[in-house]
Each structure stands twice: as structure tokens, then as C-alpha cells.
Jmol script that loads the backbone (N, CA, C; Angstrom):
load data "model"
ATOM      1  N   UNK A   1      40.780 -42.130 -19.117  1.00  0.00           N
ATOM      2  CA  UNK A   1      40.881 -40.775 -19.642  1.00  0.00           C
ATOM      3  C   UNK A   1      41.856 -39.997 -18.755  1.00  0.00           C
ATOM      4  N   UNK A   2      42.720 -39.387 -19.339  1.00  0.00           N
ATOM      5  CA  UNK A   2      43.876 -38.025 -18.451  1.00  0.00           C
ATOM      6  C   UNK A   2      43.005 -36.880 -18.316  1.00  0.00           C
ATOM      7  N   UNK A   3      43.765 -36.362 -17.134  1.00  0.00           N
ATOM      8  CA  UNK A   3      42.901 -35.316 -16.921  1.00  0.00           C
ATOM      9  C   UNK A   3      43.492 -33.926 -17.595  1.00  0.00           C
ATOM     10  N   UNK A   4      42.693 -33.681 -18.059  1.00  0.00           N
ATOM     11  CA  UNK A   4      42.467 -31.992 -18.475  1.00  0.00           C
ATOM     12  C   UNK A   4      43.648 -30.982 -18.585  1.00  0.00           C
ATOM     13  N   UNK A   5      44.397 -30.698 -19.378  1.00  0.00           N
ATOM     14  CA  UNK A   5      45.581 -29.481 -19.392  1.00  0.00           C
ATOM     15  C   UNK A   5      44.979 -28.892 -18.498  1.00  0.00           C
ATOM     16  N   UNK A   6      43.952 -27.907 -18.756  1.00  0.00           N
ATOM     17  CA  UNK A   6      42.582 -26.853 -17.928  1.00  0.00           C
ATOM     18  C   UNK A   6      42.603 -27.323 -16.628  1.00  0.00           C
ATOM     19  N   UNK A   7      42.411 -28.429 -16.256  1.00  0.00           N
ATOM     20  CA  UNK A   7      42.514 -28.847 -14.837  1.00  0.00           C
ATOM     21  C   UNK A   7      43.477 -29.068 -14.351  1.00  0.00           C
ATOM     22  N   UNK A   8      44.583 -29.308 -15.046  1.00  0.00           N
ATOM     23  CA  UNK A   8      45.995 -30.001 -14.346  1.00  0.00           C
ATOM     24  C   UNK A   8      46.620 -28.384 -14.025  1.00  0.00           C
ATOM     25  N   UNK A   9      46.331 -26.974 -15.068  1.00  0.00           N
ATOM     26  CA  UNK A   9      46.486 -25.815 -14.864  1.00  0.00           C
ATOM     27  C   UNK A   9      46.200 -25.231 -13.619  1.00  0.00           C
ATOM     28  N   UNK A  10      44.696 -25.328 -13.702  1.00  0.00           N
ATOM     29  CA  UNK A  10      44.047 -24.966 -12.425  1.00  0.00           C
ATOM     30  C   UNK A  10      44.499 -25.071 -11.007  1.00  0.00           C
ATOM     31  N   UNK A  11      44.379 -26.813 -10.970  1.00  0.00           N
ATOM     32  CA  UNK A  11      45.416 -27.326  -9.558  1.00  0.00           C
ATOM     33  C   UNK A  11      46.719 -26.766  -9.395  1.00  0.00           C
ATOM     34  N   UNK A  12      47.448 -26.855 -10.650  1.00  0.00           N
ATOM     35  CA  UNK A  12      48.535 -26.045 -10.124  1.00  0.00           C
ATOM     36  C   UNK A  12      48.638 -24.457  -9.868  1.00  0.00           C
ATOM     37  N   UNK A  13      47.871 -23.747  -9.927  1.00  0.00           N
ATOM     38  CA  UNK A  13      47.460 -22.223  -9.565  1.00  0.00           C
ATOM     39  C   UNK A  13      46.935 -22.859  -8.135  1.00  0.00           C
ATOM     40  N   UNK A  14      46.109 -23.474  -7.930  1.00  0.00           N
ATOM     41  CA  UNK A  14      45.463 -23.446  -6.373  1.00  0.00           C
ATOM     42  C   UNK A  14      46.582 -23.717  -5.765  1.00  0.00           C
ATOM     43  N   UNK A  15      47.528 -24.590  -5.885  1.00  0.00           N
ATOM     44  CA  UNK A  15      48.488 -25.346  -5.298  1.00  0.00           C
ATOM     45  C   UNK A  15      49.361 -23.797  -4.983  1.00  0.00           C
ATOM     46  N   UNK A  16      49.300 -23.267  -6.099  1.00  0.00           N
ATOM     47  CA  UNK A  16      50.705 -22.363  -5.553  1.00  0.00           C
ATOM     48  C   UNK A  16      49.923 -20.911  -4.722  1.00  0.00           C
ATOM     49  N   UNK A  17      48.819 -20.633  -5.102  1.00  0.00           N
ATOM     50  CA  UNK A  17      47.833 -19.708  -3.965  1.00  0.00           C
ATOM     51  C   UNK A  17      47.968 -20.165  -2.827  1.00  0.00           C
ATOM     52  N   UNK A  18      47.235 -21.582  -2.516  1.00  0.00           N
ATOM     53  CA  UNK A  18      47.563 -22.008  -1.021  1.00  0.00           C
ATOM     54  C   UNK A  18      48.903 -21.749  -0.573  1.00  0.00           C
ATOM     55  N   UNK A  19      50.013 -22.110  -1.071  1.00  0.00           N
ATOM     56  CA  UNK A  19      50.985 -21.704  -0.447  1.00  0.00           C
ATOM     57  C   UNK A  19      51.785 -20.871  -0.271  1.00  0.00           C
ATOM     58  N   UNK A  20      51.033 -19.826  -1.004  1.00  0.00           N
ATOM     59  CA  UNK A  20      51.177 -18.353  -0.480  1.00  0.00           C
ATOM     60  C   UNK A  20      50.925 -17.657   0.419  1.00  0.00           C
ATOM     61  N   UNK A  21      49.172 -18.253   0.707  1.00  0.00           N
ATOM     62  CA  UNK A  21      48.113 -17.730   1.709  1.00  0.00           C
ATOM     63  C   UNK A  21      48.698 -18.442   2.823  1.00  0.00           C
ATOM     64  N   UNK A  22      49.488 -19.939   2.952  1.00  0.00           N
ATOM     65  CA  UNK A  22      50.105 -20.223   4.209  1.00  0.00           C
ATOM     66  C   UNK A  22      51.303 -19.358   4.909  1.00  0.00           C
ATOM     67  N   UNK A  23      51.985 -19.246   3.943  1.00  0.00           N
ATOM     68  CA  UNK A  23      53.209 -18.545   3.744  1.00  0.00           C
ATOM     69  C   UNK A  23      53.061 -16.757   4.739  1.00  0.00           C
ATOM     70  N   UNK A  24      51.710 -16.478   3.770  1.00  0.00           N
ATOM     71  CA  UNK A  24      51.550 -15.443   4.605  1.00  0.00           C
ATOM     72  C   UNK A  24      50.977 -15.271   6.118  1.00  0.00           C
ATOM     73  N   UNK A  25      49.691 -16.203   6.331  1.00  0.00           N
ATOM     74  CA  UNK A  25      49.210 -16.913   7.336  1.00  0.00           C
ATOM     75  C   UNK A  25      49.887 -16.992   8.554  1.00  0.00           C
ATOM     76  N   UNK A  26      51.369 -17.714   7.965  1.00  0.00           N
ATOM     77  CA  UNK A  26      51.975 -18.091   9.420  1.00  0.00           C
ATOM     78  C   UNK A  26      53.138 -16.702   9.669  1.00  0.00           C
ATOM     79  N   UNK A  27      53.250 -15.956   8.390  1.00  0.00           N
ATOM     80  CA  UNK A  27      54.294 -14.572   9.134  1.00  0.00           C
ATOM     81  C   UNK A  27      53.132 -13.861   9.931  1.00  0.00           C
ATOM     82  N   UNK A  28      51.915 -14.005   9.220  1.00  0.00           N
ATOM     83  CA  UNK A  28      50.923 -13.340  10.122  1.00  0.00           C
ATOM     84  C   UNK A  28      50.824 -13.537  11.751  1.00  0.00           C
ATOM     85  N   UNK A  29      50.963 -14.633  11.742  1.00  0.00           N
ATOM     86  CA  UNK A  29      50.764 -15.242  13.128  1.00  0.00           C
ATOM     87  C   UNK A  29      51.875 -15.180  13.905  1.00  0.00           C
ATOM     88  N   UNK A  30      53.081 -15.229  13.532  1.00  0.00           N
ATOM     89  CA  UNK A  30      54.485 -15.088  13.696  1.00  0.00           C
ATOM     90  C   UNK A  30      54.465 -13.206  14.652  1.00  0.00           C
ATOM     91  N   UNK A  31      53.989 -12.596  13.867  1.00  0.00           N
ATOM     92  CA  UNK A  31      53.721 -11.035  14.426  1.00  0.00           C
ATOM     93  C   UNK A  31      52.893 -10.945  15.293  1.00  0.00           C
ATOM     94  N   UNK A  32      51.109 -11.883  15.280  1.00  0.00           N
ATOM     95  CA  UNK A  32      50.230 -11.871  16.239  1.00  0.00           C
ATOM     96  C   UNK A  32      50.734 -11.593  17.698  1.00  0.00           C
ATOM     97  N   UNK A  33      51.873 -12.999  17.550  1.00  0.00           N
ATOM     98  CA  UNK A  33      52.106 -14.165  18.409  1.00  0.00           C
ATOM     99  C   UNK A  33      52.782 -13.370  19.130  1.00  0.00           C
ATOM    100  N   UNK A  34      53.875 -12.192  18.658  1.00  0.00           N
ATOM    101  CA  UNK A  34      54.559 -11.113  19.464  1.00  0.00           C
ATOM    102  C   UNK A  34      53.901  -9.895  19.676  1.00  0.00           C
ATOM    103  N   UNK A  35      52.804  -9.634  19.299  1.00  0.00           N
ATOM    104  CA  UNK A  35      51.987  -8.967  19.956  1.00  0.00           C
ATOM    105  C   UNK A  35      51.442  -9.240  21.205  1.00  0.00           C
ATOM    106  N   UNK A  36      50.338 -10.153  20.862  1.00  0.00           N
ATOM    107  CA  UNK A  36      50.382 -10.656  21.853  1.00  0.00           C
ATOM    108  C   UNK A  36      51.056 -10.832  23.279  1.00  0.00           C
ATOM    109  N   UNK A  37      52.083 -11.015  23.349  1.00  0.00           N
ATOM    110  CA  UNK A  37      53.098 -11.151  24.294  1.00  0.00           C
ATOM    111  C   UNK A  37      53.029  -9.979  25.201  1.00  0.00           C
ATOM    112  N   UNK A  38      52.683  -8.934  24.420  1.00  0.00           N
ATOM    113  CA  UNK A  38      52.769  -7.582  24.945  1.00  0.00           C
ATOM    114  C   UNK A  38      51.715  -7.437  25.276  1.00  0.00           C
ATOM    115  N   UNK A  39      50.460  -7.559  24.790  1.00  0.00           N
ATOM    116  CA  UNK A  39      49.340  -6.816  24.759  1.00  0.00           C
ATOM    117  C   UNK A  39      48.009  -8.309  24.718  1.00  0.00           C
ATOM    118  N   UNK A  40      48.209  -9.217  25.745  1.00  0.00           N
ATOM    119  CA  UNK A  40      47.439 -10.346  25.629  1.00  0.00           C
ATOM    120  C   UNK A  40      45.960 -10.430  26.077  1.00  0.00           C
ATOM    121  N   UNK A  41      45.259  -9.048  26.307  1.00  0.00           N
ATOM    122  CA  UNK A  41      43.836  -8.959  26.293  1.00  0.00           C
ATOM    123  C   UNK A  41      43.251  -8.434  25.112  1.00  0.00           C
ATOM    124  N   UNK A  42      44.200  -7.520  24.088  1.00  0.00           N
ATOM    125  CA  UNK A  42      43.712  -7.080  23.100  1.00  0.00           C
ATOM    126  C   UNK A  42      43.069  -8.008  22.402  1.00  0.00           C
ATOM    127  N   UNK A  43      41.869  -7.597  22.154  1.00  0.00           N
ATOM    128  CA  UNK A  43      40.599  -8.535  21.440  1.00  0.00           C
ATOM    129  C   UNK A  43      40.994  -8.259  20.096  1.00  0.00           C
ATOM    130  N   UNK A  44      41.297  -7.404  19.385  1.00  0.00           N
ATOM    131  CA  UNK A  44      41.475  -7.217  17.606  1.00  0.00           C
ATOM    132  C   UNK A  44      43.018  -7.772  17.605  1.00  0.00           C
ATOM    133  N   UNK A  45      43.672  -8.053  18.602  1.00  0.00           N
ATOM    134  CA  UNK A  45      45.202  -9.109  18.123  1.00  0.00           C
ATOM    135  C   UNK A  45      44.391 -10.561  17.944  1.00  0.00           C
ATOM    136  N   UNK A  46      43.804 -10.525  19.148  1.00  0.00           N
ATOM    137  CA  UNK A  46      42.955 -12.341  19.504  1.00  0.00           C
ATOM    138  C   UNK A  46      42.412 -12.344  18.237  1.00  0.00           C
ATOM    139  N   UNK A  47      41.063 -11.442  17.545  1.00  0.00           N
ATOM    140  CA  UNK A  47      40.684 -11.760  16.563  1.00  0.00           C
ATOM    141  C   UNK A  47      41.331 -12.071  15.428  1.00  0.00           C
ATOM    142  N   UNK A  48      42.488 -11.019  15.159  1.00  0.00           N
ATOM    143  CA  UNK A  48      43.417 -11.541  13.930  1.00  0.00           C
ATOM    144  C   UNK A  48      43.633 -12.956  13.923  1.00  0.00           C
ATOM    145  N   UNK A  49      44.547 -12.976  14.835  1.00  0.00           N
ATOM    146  CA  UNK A  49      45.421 -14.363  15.441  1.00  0.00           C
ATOM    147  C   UNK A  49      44.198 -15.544  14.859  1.00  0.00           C
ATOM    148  N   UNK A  50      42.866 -15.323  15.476  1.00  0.00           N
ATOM    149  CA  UNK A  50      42.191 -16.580  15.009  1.00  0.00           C
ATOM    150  C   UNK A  50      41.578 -16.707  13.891  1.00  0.00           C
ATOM    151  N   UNK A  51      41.367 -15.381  13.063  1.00  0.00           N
ATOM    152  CA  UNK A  51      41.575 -15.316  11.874  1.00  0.00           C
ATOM    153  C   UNK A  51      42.367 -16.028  10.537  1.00  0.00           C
ATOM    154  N   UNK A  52      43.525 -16.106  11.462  1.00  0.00           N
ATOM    155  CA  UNK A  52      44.965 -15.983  10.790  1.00  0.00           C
ATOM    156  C   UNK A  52      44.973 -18.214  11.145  1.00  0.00           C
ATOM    157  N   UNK A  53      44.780 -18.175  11.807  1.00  0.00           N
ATOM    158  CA  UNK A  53      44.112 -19.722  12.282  1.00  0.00           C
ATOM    159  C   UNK A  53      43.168 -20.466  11.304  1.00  0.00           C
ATOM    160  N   UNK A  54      42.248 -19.810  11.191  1.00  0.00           N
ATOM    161  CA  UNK A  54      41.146 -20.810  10.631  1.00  0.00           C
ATOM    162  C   UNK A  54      41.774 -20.588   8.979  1.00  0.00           C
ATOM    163  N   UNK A  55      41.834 -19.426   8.610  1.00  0.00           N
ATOM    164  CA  UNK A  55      42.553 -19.767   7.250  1.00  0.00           C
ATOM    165  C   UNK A  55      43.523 -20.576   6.951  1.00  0.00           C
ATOM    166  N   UNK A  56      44.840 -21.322   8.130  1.00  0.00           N
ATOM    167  CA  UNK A  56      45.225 -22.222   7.855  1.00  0.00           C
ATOM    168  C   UNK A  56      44.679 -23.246   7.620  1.00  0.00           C
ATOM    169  N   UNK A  57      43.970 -23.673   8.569  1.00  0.00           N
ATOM    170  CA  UNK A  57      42.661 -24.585   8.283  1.00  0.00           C
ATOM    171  C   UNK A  57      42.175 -24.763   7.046  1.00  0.00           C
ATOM    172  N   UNK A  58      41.576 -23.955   7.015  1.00  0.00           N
ATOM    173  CA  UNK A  58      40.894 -23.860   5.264  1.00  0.00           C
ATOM    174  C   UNK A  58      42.204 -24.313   4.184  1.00  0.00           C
ATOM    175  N   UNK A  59      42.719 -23.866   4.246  1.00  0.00           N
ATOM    176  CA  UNK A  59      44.194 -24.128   3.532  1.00  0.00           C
ATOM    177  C   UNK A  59      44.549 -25.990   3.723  1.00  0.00           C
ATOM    178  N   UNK A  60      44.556 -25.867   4.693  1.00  0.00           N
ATOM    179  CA  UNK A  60      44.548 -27.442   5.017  1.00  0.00           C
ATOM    180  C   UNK A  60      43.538 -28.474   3.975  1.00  0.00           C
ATOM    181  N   UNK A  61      42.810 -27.658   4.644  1.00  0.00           N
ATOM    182  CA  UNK A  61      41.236 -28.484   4.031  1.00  0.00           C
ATOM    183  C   UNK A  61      40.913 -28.577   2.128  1.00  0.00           C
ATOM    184  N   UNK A  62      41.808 -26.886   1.743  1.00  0.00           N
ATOM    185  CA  UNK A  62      41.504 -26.947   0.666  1.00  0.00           C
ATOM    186  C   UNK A  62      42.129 -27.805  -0.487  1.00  0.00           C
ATOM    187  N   UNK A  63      43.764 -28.347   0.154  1.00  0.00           N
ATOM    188  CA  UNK A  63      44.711 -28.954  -0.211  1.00  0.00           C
ATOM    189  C   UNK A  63      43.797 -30.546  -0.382  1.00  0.00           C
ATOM    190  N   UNK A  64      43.178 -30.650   0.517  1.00  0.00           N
ATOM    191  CA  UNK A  64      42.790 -32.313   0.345  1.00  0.00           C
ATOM    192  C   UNK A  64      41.695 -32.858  -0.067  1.00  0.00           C
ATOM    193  N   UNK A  65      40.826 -31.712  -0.158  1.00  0.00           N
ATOM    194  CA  UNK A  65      39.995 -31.677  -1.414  1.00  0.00           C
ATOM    195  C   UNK A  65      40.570 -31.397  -2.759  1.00  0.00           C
ATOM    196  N   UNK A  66      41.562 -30.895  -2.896  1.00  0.00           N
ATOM    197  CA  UNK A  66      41.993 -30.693  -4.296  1.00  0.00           C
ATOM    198  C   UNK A  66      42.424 -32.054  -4.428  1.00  0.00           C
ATOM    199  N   UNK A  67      43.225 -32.516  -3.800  1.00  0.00           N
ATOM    200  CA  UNK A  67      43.653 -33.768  -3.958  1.00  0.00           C
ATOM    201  C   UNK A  67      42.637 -35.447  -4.025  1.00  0.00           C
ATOM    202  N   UNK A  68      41.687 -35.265  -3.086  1.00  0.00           N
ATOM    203  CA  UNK A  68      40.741 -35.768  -3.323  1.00  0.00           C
ATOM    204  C   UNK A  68      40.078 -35.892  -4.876  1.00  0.00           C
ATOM    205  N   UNK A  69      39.834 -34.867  -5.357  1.00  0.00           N
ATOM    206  CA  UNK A  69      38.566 -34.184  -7.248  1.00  0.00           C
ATOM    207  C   UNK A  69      40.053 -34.775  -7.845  1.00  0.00           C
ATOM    208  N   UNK A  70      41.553 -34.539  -7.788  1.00  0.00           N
ATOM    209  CA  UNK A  70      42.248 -35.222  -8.637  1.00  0.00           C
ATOM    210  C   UNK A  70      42.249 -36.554  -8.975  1.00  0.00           C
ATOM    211  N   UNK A  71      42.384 -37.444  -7.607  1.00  0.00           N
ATOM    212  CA  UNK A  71      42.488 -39.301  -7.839  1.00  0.00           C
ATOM    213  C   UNK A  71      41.037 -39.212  -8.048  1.00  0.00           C
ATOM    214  N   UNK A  72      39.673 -38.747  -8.058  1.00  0.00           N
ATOM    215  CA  UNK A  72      38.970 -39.345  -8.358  1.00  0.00           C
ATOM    216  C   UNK A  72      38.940 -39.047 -10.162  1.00  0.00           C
ATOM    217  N   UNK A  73      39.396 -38.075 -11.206  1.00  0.00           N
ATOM    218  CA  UNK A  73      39.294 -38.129 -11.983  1.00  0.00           C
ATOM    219  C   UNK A  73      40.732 -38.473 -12.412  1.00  0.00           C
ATOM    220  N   UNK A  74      41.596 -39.422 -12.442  1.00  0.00           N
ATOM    221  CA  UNK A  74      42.556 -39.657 -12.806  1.00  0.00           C
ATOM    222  C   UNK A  74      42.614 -41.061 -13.401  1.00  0.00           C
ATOM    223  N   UNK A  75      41.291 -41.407 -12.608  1.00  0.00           N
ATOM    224  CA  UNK A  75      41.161 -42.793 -13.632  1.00  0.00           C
ATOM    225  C   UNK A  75      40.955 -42.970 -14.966  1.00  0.00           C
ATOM    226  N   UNK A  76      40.959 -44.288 -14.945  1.00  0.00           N
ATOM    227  CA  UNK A  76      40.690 -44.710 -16.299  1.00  0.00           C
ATOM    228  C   UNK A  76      39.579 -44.223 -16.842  1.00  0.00           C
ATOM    229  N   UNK A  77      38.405 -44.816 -15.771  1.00  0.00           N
ATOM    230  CA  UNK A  77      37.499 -45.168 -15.976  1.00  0.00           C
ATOM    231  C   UNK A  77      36.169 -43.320 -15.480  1.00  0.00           C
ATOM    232  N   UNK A  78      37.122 -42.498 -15.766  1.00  0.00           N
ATOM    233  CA  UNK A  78      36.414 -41.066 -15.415  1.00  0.00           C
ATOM    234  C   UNK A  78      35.884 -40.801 -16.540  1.00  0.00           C
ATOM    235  N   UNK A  79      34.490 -40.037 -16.263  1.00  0.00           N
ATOM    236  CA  UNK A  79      33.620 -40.013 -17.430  1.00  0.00           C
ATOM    237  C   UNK A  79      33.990 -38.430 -17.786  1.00  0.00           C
ATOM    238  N   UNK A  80      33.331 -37.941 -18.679  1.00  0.00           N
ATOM    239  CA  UNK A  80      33.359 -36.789 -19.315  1.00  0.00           C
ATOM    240  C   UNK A  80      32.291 -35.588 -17.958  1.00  0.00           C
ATOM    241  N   UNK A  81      31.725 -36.291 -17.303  1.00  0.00           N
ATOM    242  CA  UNK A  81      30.537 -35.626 -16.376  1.00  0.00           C
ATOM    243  C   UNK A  81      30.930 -35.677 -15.339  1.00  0.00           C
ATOM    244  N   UNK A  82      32.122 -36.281 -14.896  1.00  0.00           N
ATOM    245  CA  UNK A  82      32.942 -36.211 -13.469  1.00  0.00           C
ATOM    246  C   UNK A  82      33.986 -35.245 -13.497  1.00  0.00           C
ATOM    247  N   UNK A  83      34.655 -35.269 -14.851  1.00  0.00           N
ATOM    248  CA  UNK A  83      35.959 -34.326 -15.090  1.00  0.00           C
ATOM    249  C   UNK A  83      35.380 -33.144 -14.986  1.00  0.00           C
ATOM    250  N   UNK A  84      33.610 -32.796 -15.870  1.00  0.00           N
ATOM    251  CA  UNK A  84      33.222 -31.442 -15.612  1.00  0.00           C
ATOM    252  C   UNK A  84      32.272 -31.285 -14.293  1.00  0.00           C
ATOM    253  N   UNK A  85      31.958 -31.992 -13.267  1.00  0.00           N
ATOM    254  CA  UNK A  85      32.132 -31.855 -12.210  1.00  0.00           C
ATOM    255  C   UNK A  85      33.411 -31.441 -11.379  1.00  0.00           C
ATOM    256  N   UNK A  86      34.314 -31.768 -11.562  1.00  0.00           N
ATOM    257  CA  UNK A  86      36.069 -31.797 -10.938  1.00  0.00           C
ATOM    258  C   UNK A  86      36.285 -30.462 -11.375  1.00  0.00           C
ATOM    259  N   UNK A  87      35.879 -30.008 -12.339  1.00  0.00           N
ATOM    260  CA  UNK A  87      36.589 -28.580 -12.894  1.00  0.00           C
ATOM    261  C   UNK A  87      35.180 -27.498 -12.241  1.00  0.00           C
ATOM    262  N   UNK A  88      34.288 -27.663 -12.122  1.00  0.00           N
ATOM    263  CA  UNK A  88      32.601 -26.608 -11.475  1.00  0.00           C
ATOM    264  C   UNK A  88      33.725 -26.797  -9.843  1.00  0.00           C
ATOM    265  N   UNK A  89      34.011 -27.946  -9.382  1.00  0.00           N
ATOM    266  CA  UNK A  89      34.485 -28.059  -8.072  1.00  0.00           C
ATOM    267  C   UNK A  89      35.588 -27.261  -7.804  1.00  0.00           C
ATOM    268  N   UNK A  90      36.254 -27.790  -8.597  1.00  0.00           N
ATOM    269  CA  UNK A  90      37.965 -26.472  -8.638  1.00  0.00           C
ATOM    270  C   UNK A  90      37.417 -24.804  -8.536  1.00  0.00           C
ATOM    271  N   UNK A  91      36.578 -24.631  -9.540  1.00  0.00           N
ATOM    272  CA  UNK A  91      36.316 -23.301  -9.374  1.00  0.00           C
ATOM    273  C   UNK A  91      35.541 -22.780  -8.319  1.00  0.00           C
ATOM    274  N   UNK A  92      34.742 -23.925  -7.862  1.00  0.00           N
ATOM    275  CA  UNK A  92      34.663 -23.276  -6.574  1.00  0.00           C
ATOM    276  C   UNK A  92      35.313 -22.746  -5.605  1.00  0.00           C
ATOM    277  N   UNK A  93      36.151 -23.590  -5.424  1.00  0.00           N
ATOM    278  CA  UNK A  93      37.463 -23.876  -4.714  1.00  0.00           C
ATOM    279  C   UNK A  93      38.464 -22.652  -4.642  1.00  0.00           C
ATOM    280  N   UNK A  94      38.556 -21.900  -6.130  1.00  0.00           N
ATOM    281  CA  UNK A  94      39.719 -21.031  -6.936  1.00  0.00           C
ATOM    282  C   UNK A  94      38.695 -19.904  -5.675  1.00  0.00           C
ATOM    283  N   UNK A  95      37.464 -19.523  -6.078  1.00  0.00           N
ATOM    284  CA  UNK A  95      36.323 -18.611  -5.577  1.00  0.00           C
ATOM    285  C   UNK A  95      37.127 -18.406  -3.992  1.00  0.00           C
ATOM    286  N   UNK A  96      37.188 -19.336  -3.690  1.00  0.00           N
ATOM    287  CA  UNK A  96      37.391 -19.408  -2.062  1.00  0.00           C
ATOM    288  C   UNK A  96      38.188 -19.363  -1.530  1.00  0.00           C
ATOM    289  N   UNK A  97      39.494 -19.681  -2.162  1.00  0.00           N
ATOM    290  CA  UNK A  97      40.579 -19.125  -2.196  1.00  0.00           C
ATOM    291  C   UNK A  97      41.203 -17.720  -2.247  1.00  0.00           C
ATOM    292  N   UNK A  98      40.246 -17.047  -3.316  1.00  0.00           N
ATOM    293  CA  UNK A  98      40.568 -16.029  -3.446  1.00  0.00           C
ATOM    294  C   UNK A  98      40.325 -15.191  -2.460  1.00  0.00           C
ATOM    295  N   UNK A  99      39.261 -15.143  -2.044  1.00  0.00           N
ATOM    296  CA  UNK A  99      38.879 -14.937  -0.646  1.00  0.00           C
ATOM    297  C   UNK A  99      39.756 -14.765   0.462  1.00  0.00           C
ATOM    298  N   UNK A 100      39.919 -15.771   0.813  1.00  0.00           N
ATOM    299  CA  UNK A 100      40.986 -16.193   1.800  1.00  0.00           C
ATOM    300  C   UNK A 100      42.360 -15.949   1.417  1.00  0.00           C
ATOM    301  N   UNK A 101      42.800 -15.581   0.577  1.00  0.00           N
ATOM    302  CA  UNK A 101      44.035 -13.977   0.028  1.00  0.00           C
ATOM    303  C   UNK A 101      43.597 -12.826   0.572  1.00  0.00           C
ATOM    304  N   UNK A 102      42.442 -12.657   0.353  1.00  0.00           N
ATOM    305  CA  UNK A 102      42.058 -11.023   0.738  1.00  0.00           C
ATOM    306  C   UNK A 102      41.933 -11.258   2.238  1.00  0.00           C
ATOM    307  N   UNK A 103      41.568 -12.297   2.621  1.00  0.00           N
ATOM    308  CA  UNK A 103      41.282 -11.769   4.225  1.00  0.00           C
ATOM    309  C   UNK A 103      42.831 -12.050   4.755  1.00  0.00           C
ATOM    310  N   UNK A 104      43.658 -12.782   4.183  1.00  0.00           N
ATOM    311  CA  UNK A 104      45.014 -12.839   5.130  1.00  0.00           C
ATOM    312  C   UNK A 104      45.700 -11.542   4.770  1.00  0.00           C
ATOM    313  N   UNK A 105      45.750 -11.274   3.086  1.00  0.00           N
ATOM    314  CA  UNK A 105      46.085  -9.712   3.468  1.00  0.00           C
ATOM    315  C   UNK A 105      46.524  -8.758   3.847  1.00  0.00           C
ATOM    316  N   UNK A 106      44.728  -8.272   3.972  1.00  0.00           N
ATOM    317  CA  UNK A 106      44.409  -7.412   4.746  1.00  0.00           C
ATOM    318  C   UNK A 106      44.668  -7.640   6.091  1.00  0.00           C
ATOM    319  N   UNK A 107      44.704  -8.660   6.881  1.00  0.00           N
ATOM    320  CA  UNK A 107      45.373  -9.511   8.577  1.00  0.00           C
ATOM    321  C   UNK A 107      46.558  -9.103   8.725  1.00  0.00           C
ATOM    322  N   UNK A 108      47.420  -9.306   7.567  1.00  0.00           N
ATOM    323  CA  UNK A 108      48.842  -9.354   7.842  1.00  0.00           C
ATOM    324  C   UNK A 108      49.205  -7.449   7.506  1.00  0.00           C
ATOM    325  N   UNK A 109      48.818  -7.160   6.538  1.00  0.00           N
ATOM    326  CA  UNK A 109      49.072  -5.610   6.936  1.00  0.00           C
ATOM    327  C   UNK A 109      48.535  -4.898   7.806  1.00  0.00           C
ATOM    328  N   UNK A 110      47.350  -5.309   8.315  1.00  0.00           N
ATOM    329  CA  UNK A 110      46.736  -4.613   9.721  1.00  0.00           C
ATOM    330  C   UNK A 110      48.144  -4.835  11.056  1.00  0.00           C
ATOM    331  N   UNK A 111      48.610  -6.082  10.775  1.00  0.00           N
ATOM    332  CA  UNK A 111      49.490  -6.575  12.137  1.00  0.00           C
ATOM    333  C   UNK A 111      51.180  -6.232  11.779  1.00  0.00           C
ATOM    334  N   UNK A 112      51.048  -5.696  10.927  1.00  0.00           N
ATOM    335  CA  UNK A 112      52.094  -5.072  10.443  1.00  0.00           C
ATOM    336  C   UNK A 112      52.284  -3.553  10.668  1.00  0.00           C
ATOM    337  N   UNK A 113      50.864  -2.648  10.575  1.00  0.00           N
ATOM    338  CA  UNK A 113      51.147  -1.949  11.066  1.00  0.00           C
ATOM    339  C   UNK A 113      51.134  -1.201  12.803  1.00  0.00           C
ATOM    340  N   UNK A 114      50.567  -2.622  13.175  1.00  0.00           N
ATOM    341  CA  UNK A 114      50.810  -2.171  14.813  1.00  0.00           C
ATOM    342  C   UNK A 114      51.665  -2.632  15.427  1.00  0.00           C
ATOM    343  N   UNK A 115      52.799  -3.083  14.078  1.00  0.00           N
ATOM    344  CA  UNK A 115      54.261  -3.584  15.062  1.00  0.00           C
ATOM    345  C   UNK A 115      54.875  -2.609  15.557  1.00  0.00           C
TER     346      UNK A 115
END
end "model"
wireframe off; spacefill off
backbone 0.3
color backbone group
């Protein structure tokens, strides 16, 4: 069985979120990182900064789970109850993502405005 227009959609929306949220992530950190420089006890730069960290992470993580729910329903042999497992999973996924937009953000305009 192929997988899903609906799902092949989906992945490609997560695909291009994540690499937005990286995109932004690392200008985020890019600004931390010269803050920092200046001001290397400030605890709300440190917090951003590791903020701005673990959402890469997640980003990381979320990429290979997506990739993971794909080869497993790409087989042949994928049932109708795995594909709608793969798609409950994606949306979790979309959920958490979205998330992790709002918190980089809000990170990156906070560190934007104490340039």
C-alpha cells in the first residue's frame, strides 16, 4: 500500500516547519552567542541560549521520527491501522512542533531586542 496524499502532505509541512524553527534557532543562537560575549553571567541570555539548544534537539529528534512513521508505512505490506497510527503520530508531532515555533519566536525576538 502507498502512503497517503494526507500523509505525504503532512510530512512535507513538518519537514518545512522544522526547517524554519532551525533556521530560526540557530540566528537565535547566532545573537545569544554575541551577547553573551558581553554579558556572560546573564542568566535570561544562558536561559535563552539553552532554550534555543534543546529546540534544536527536538528538531533533530523530530526529523527522525518523522522519518522513522514514513519507512515503516511505506511498505507493501502496511495495514490500514498502521497508516492511521502514522497519521494520530504525525499529528502529534505537527502539535509539538507548533509549539516549538512559538517558543523560538518569542526567543529570537526577546534576543533581538536586547541587541
Amino acid at each position: 500500500m502507498t502512503i497517503p496524499p494526507e500523509i505525504l502532505s503532512l510530512v512535507e509541512q513538518l519537514n518545512q516547519q522544522l526547517d524554519s524553527i532551525d533556521e530560526q534557532a540557530n540566528e537565535g543562537l547566532a545573537i545569544a552567542i554575541q551577547l553573551l560575549e558581553r554579558f556572560p553571567n546573564n542568566a535570561r541570555l544562558i536561559g535563552l541560549s539553552a532554550n534555543l539548544g534543546n529546540i534544536l534537539f527536538f528538531v533533530y529528534s523530530f526529523r527522525n521520527r518523522i522519518e522513522g512513521i514514513t519507512e515503516r508505512i511505506s511498505g507493501i505490506t502496511a495495514s490500514n491501522n498502521a497508516i492511521r497510527e502514522a497519521g494520530e503520530e504525525l499529528s502529534e508531532i505537527w502539535g509539538r512542533v507548533l509549539e516549538c515555533k512559538i517558543i523560538v519566536d518569542r526567543s529570537v525576538v526577546v534576543l533581538k531586542d536586547l541587541q
